[in-house]
VEXGU-273604 format. One record per residue (C-alpha): z negated, x negated, y; residue number from 0. Coordinates in steps of 0.1 Angstrom, whole numbers, plus 5000, padded with zeros to 4 digits. Example, Ala and Ser with C-alpha at 12.3 -4.5 7.8 and 13.67 -1.06 7.14 Angstrom:
   c3   c1   c2 pos
 4922 4877 4955   0
 4929 4863 4989   1
REM end
This chain:
   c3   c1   c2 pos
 7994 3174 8433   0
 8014 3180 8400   1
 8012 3150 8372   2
 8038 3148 8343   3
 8024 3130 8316   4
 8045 3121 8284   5
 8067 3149 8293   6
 8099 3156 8274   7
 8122 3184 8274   8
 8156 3196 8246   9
 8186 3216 8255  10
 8195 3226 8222  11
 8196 3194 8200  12
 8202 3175 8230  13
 8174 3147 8242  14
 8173 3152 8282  15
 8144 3129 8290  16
 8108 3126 8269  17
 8078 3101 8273  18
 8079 3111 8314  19
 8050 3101 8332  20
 8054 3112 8368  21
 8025 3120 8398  22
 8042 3141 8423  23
 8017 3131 8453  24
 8013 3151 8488  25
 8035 3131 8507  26
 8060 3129 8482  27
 8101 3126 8495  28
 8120 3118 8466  29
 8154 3116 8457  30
 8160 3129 8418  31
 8192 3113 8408  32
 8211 3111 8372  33
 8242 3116 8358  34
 8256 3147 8354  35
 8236 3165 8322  36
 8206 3143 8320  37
 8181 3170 8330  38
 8179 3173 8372  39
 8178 3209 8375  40
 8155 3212 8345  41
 8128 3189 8360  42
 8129 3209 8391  43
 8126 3237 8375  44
 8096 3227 8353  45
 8079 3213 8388  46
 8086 3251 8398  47
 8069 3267 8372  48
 8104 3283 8359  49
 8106 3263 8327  50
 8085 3246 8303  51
 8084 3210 8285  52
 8087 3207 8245  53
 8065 3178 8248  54
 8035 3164 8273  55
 8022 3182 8301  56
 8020 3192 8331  57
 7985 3198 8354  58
 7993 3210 8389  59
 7970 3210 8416  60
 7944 3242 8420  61
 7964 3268 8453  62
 7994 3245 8448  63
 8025 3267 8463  64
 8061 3254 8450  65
 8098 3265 8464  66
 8127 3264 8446  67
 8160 3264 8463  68
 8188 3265 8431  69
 8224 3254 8435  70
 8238 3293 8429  71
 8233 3325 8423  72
 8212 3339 8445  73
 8222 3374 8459  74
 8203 3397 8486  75
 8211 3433 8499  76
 8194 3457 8516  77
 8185 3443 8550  78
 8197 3423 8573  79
 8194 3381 8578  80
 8169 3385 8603  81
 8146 3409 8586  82
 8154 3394 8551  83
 8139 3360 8567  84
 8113 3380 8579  85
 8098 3392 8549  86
 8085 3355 8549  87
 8060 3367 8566  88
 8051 3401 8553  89
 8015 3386 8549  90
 8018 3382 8587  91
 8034 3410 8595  92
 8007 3436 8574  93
 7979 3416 8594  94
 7993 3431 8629  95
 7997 3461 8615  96
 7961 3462 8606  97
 7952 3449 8645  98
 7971 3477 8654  99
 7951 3505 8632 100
 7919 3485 8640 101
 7928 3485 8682 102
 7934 3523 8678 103
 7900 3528 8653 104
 7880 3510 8684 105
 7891 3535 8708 106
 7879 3565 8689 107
 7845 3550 8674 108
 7814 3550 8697 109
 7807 3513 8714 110
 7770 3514 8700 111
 7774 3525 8671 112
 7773 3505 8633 113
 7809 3508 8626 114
 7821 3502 8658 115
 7808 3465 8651 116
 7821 3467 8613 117
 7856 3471 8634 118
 7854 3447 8660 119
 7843 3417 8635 120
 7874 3427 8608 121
 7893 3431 8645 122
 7885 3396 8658 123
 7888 3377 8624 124
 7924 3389 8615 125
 7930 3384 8653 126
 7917 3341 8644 127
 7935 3348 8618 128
 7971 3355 8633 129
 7965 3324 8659 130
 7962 3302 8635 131
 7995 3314 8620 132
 8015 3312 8653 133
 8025 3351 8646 134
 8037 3348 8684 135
 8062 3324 8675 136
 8078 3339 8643 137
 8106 3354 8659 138
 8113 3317 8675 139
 8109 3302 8643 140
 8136 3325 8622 141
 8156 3319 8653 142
 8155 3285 8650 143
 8162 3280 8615 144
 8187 3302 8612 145
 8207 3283 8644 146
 8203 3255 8628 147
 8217 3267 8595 148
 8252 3280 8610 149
 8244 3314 8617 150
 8250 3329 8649 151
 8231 3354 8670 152
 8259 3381 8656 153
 8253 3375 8623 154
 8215 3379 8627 155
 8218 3416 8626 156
 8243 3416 8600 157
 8234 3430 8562 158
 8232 3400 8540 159
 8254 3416 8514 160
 8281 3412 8542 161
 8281 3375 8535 162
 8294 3355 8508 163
 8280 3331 8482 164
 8280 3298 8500 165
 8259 3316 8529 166
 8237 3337 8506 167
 8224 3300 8496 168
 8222 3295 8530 169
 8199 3327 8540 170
 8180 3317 8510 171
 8170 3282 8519 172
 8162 3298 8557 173
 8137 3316 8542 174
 8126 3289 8521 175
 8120 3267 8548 176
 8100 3293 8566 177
 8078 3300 8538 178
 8069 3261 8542 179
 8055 3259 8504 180
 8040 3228 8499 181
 8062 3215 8471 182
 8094 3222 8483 183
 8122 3218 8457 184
 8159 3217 8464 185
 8190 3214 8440 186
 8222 3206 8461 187
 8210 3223 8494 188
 8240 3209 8509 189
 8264 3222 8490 190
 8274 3249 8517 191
 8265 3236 8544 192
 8289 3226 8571 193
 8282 3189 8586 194
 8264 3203 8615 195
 8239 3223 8596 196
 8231 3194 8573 197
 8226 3173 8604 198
 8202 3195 8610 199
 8186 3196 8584 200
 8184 3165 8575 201
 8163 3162 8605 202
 8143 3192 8593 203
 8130 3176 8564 204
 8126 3145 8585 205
 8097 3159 8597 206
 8087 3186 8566 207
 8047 3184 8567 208
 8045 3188 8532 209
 8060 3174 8501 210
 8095 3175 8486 211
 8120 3167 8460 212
 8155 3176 8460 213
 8185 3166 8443 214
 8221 3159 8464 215
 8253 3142 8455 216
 8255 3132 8496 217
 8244 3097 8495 218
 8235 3094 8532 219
 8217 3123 8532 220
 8191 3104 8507 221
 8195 3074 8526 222
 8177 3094 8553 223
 8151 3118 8541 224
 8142 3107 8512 225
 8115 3071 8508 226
 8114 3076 8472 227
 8147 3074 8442 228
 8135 3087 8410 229
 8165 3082 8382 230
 8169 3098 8352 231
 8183 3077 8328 232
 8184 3069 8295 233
 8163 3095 8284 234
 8139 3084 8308 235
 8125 3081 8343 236
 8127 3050 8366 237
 8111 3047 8402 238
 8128 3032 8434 239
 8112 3027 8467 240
 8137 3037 8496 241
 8166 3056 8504 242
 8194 3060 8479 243
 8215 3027 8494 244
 8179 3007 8487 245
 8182 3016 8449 246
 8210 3011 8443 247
 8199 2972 8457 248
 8167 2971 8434 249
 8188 2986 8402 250
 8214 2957 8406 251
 8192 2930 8408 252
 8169 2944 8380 253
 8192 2945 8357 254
 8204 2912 8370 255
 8170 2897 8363 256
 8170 2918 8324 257
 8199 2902 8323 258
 8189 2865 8326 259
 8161 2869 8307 260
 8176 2881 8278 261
 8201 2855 8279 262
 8168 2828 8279 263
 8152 2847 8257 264
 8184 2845 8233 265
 8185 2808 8239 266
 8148 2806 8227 267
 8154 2828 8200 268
 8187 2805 8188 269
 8165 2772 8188 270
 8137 2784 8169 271
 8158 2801 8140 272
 8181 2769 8143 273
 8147 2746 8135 274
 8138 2768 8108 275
 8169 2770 8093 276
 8173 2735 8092 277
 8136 2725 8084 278
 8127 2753 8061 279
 8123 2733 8028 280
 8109 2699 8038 281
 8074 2695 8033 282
 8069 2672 8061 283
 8076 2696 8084 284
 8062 2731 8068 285
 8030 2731 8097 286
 8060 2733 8128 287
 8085 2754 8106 288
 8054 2781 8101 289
 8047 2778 8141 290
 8079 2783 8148 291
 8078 2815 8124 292
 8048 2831 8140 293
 8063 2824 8173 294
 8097 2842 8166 295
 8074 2873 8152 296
 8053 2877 8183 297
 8082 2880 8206 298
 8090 2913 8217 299
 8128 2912 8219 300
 8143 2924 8253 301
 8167 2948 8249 302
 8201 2957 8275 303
 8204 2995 8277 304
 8240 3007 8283 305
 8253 3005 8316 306
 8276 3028 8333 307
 8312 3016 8329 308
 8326 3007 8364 309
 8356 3027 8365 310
 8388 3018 8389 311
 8421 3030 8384 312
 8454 3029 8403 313
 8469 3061 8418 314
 8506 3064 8419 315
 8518 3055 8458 316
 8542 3079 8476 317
 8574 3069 8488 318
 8567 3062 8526 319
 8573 3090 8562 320
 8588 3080 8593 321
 8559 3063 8617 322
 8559 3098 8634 323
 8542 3127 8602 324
 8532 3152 8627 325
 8527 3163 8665 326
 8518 3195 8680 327
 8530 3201 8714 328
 8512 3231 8737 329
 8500 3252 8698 330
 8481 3283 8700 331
 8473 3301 8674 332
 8455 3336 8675 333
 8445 3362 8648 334
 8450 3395 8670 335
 8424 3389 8705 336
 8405 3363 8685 337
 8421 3331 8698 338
 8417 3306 8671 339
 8433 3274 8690 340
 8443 3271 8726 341
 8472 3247 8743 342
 8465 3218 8718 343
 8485 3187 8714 344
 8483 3159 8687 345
 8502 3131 8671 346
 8496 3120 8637 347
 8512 3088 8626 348
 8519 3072 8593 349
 8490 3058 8570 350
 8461 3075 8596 351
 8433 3090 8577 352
 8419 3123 8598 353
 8387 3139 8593 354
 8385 3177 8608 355
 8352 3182 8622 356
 8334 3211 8636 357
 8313 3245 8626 358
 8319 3267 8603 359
 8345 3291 8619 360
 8356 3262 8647 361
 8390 3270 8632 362
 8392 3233 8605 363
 8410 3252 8578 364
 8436 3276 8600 365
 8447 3239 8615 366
 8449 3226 8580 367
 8471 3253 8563 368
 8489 3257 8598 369
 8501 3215 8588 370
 8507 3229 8556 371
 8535 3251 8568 372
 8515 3281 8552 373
 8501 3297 8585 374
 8522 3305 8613 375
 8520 3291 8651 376
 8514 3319 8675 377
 8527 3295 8703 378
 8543 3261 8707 379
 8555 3238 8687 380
 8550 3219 8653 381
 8573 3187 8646 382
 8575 3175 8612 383
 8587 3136 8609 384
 8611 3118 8589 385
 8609 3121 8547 386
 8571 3138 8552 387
 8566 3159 8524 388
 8531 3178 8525 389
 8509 3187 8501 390
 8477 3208 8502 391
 8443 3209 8485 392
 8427 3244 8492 393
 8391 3254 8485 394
 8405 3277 8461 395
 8431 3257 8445 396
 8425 3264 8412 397
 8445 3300 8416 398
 8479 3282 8415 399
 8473 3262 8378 400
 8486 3272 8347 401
 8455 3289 8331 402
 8471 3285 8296 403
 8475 3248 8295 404
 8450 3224 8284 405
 8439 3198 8309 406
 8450 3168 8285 407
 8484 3184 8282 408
 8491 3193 8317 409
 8477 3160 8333 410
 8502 3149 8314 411
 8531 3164 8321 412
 8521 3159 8358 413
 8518 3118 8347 414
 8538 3116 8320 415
 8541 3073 8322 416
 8501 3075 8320 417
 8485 3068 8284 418
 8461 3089 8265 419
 8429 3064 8278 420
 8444 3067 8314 421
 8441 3102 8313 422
 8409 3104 8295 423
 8395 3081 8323 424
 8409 3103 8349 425
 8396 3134 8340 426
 8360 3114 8329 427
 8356 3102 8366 428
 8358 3142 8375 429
 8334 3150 8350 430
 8353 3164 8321 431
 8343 3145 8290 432
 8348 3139 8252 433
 8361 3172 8237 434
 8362 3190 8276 435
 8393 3174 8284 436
 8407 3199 8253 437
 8401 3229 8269 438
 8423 3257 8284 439
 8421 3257 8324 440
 8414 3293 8319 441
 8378 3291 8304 442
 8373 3265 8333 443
 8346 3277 8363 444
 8360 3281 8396 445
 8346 3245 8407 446
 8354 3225 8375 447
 8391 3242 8379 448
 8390 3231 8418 449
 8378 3196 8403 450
 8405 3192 8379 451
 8431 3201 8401 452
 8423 3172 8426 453
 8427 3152 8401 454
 8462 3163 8395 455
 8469 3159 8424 456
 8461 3125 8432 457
 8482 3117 8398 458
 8513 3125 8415 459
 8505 3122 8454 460
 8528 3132 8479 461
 8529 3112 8512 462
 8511 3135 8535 463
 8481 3152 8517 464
 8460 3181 8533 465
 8428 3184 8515 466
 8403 3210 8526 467
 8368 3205 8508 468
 8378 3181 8487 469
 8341 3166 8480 470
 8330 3201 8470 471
 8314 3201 8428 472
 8319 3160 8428 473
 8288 3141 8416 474
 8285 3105 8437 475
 8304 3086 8413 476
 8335 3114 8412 477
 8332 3108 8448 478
 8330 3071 8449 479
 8367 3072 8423 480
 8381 3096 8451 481
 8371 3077 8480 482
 8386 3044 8461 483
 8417 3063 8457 484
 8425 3074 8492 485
 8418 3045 8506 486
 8444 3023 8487 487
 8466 3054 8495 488
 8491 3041 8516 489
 8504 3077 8530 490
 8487 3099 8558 491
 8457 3121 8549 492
 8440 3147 8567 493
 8410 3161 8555 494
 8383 3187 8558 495
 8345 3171 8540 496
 8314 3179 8549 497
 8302 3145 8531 498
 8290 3121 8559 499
 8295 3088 8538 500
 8326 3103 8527 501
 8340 3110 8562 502
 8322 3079 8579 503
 8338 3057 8548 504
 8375 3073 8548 505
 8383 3083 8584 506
 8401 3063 8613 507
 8399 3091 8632 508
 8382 3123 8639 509
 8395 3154 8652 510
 8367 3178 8665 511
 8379 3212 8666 512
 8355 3231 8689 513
 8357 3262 8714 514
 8400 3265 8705 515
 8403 3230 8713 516
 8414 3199 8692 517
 8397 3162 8708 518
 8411 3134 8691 519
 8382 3100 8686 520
 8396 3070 8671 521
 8376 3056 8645 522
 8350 3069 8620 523
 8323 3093 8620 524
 8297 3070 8636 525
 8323 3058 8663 526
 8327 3094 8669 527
 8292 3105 8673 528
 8288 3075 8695 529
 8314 3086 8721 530
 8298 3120 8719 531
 8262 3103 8726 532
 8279 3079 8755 533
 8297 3116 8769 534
 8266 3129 8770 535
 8246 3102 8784 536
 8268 3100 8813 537
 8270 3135 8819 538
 8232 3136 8823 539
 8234 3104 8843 540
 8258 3125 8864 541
 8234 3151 8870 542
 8206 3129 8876 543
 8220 3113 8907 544
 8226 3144 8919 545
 8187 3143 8928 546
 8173 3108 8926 547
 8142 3098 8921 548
 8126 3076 8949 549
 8093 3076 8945 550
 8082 3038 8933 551
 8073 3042 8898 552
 8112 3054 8887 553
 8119 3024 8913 554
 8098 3004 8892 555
 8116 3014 8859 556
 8144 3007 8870 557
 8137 2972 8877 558
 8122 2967 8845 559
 8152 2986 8826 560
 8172 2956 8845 561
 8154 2928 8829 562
 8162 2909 8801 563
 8138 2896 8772 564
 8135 2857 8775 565
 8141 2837 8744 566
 8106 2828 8731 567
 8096 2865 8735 568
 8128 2876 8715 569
 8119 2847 8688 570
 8087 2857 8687 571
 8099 2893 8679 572
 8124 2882 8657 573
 8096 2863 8637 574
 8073 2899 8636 575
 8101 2915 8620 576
 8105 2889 8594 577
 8067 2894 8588 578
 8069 2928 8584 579
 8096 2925 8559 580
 8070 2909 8538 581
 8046 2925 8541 582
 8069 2957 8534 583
 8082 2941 8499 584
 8042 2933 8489 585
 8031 2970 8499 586
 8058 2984 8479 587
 8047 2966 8448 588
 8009 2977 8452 589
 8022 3007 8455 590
 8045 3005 8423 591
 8011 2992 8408 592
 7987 3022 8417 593
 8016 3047 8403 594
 8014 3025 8371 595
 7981 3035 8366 596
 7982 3069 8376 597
 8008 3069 8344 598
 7979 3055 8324 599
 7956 3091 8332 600
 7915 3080 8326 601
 7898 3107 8346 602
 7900 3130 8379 603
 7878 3106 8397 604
 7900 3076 8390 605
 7933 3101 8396 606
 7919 3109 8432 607
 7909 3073 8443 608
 7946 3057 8432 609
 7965 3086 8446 610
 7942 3081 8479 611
 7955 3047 8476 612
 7992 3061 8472 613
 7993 3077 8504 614
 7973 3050 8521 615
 8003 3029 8507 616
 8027 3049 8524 617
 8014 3058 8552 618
 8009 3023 8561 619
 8045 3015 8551 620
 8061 3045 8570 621
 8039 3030 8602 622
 8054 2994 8594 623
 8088 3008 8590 624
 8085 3024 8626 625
 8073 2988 8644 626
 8102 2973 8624 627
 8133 3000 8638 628
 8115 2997 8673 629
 8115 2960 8672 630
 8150 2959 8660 631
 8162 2978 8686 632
 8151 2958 8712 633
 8164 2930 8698 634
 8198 2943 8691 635
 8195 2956 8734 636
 8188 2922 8738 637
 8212 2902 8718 638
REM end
């Protein structure tokens, strides 16, 4: 569909990538990871057509349509979310018009006549036209998307200037994934979405007929849409077949294998210069002192690019709360007729981690500043316990820090036992590096400032932190040092993410505030979407047995619900899923192959048979992958 081939690309004297050789296929899902800097956004923007390499080139299919969904900075006016969605479809929408205008031309022209028929066939080709487009079902399919994205039937007939920047992305990618281009490219589309809307669309692109590539800091959200990794790194590009968990696998244990082989090849390398060195001058042995020679020449030395320094680093631990940090008893809390929370009760005790879930609006950051002390009860009662001292993490933090200071200077006065490299490492982990960590909070963006003053904060912690949005402009590994950090923290944290690793990883219980309500789940995310699941179930089952079903086929499934697998069938499956394991690992690497050669470009013909090959590849392994999770599952059923 679009082929890189020895692509490279400058941002001022900077090297972001060169030598790129890259087949974006038709079925393409990939996940385009990197460090911050190395060149995401600028590959995605050269797949879009809104930027150009310095070196290589790029051939792109003939009718090929690309999307681009940016982090920021898109802004609409003028209309409002529904009709800006629908402009989508102006093609559509100009096509009915004509119907119209061609319906009302029929009526006036004579039956019989020549240009009655001209009518009637332009009439009954836009009308094959329009059912093939489903121009029935547009209104349903804005609908839809725009539900899915957060946006309530209200808001639908709002102006889109009414809204701010986070959902201006969010009308933006609506439209984008009504236009349904077939390259669709996304940088961060989760970045302001709530966790209900990236649920959603996570299971959007699950089933996306066409191809993407987007680039995300949520790690589960590659682990499940995306079947391909592609890494920048190291002024290059490196391919990974899976999710984002699944490379991270294969990049260990390749450089694990590098690793060993450089360390034989070092041996070899010692041993043949050690014979030489020792044998250079006798005569008798000249003939295997010259072998040896030749032999040290032709090998091609392995080399150990740099790797990432792991970084960990101890937090400072608060002095410890009574067992008791925080109980509402009978809280409501309004905002004139708009009642925000209704009757609720809670207890939050010493060392629990709470993640606040719930759409956008639910009320998550009215209960987190009314913790704070910052936002009034309307009703009821708020007990704070013994030596709790809160602290708060806003999304707009940054307004309280002195905009004079440098970062180096005030982390340090907030740390003042911490060295210079402690700092440095600090404020590395949240992205400000080398000669960054000099500058005036003042010059900072509103993200980077929000970034830097999480870090602060966790330099001096207090033991009950409230942190709303704290995953917000943190790259996976900013996230991985924060995550590290609060959970060594040995105070009480309640906290607003919309990061599902981040929540599933930190929380020991959720709070889901929903319809003025607070419901409390022990556990983590997936214990809480279980309950939800097993509510559910039971609810319907409820329902169900309000009618039974008699006749004998539901009596039949039933019976056969009842049984249980016997052993040598559940071996036997067992065995299957072992064999598809294999067989997975080998199709991988023929695919691996065939994109090898597509690198190596010889002609269209020999282009179109190895990407026919790709997506036989895949499509074999997506159908293996399916037998495997249905297999599973009924072993797990049965175990």
């Amino acid at each position: 569909m679009i082929q890189l081939t020895g692509a490279g690309k400058r941002f001022g004297p900077k090297l972001l990538f060169e030598n790129v050789n890259w087949l974006v296929t038709t079925g393409e899902r990939t996940g385009l990871v990197g460090a911050n800097g190395t060149g995401k956004t600028t590959v995605l923007k050269v797949l879009a057509g809104q930027d150009t390499l310095d070196y290589g080139r790029m051939v792109a299919t003939k009718g090929i349509s690309a999307g681009y969904l940016p982090q920021d900075g898109l802004s609409l006016s003028g209309r409002t979310v529904f009709d800006e969605c629908l402009t989508v479809f102006a093609d559509v929408q100009a096509m009915e018009r004509e119907m119209e205008m061609l319906t009302r031309r029929m009526s006036e022209l004579d039956p019989a006549g020549e240009e009655y028929h001209a009518v009637s066939d332009r009439f009954h080709r836009v009308e094959a036209e329009l059912r093939s487009r489903d121009h029935y079902t547009i209104d349903a399919q804005v609908g839809t998307v725009l539900s899915g994205l957060g946006f309530s039937r209200e808001d639908w007939t709002r102006p889109t200037e009414h809204f701010s920047g986070g959902w201006q992305m969010r009308i933006a990618l609506a439209k984008l994934l009504l236009e349904k281009p077939n390259l669709l490219l996304l940088d961060e589309p989760t970045n302001h979405l709530d966790m209900e809307a990236r649920n959603w669309l996570e299971d959007y692109l699950k089933s996306y007929p066409y191809a993407f590539v987007l680039v995300s800091h949520d790690r589960y959200f590659l682990d499940v849409t995306v079947s391909r990794i592609v890494e920048i790194w190291n002024h290059g590009i490196h391919f990974y077949s899976g999710g984002y968990s699944r490379y991270i696998e294969l990049k260990t244990e390749q450089r694990a294998t590098l690793e060993a082989a450089y360390r034989n090849q070092q041996a070899r390398i010692q041993q043949l210069e050690a014979f030489i060195n020792r044998f250079r001058y006798q005569a008798t042995k000249a003939k295997q002192v010259q072998s040896r020679i030749k032999e040290l020449d032709r090998i091609e030395r392995i080399e150990i690019p740099p790797e990432e320094k792991a970084i960990h680093f101890s937090f400072p631990q608060p002095k410890p709360s009574g067992r008791i940090v925080a109980e509402f008893r009978h809280v409501s809390k309004s905002y004139g007729e708009h009642q925000v929370l209704r009757d609720v009760d809670f207890i939050i005790e010493r060392g629990d981690r709470v993640a606040l879930v719930g759409v956008n609006g639910a009320g998550k950051s009215t209960l987190v500043k009314m913790l704070t002390g910052a936002e009034p009860l309307s009703s009821g009662d708020y007990v704070v316990g013994h030596n709790v001292e809160p602290d708060y993490f806003a999304q707009d933090q940054y307004k309280e820090l002195n905009t004079s200071a440098t970062l180096m200077d005030d982390l340090g006065e907030v740390s003042p036992r911490s060295t210079l490299t402690e700092l440095r490492t600090v404020l590395g982990c949240f992205l400000f590096g080398e000669d960054e960590v000099f500058k005036t909070i003042g010059v900072l963006s509103g993200g980077e400032r929000n970034r830097y003053a999480l870090a602060r904060m966790l330099m001096q912690p207090s033991n009950f932190m409230l942190l709303d949005e704290p995953t917000n402009h943190l790259d996976i590994r900013a996230k991985d040092l924060l995550l590290e950090a609060l959970s060594e923290y040995s105070g009480t944290v309640v906290f607003v993410s919309h990061d599902r690793y981040f929540v599933n990883k930190l929380a020991t219980c959720v709070f889901e505030v929903a319809d003025g309500e607070v419901r409390v789940y022990p556990g983590n995310y997936e214990d809480y979407l279980r309950r939800k699941e097993s509510a559910a179930a039971m609810e319907a089952a409820t329902e169900a047995e309000a009618v039974p079903d008699t006749t004998p086929e539901a009596a039949s499934t039933e019976v056969s619900k009842a049984k249980r697998l016997n052993p040598i069938k559940l071996r036997q499956m067992q065995d299957r899923c072992t064999e598809i394991e294999e067989e997975v690992a080998r199709r991988e690497a023929e695919i691996a192959g065939y994109e090898t050669e597509l690198a190596d470009f010889k002609n269209a013909e020999e282009t179109q048979r190895l990407m026919g090959l790709v997506a036989a590849g895949r499509e074999s392994l997506e159908a293996l992958m399916r037998e495997w999770e249905e297999i599973s599952r009924e072993i797990e059923e049965n175990q």
